[in-house]
N, C-alpha and C positions, 0 to 999 in steps of 0.2 A: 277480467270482467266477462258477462258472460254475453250474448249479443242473442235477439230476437231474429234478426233478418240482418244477412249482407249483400251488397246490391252492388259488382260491381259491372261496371258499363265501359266497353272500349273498343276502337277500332280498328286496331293494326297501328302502326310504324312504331313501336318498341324501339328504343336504341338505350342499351344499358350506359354506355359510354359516361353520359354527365352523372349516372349515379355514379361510376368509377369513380370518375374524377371528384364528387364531393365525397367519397369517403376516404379517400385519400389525402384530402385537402382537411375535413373536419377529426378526421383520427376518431371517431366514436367508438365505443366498446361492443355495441352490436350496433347492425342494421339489418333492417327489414324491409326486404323488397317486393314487393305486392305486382305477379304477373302472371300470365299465361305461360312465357319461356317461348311464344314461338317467335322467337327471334334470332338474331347471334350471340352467342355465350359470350359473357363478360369474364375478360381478361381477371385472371386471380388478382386476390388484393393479398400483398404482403405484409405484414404486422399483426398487429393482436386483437383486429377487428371481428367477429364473429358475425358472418352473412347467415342470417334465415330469411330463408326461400318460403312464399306463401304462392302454392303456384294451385291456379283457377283452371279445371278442366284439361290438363295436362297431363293423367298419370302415367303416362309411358316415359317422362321425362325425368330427370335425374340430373340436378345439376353437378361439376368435377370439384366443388369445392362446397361447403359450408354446411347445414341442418335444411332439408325440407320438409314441409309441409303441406300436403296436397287437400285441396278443397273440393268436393265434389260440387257440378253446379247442380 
C-alpha cells in the first residue's frame, strides 16, 4: 500500500528485548521492527524468522542480522 504521510513520534528508552522475546515466543515468518536503532542491538533470533529493519533517521546504522530499510525523516 502506498502511504501519503508517516508520522512517527518517540522518545528514547528503546529496549528490543520483549520484541526478542515475542518473536521467539510467537515463531512468525517475518517481523518488522519499526525504529531508530539507537539503542542496544538485539540479540539474533534463531529459526526461520525473517527481521526487517524499518529504521527512522539512522543511515549510518546497519543492523548484524536480517533486511533493512532506512527511511529518511
Amino acid at each position: 500500500d502506498n502511504f501519503n504521510k508517516i508520522e512517527v513520534i518517540g522518545g528514547g528508552g528503546t529496549s528490543l528485548v520483549p520484541v526478542r522475546e515475542h518473536i521467539l515466543k510467537t515463531k512468525p515468518s517475518v517481523a518488522i521492527v519499526f525504529s531508530d536503532l539507537f539503542c542496544t542491538e538485539m540479540d539474533p533470533i534463531i529459526g526461520d524468522t525473517l527481521i526487517i529493519w524499518v529504521i527512522l533517521g539512522n543511515p549510518d546504522t546497519t543492523p548484524k542480522f536480517g533486511k533493512s530499510i532506512h527511511i529518511k525523516e
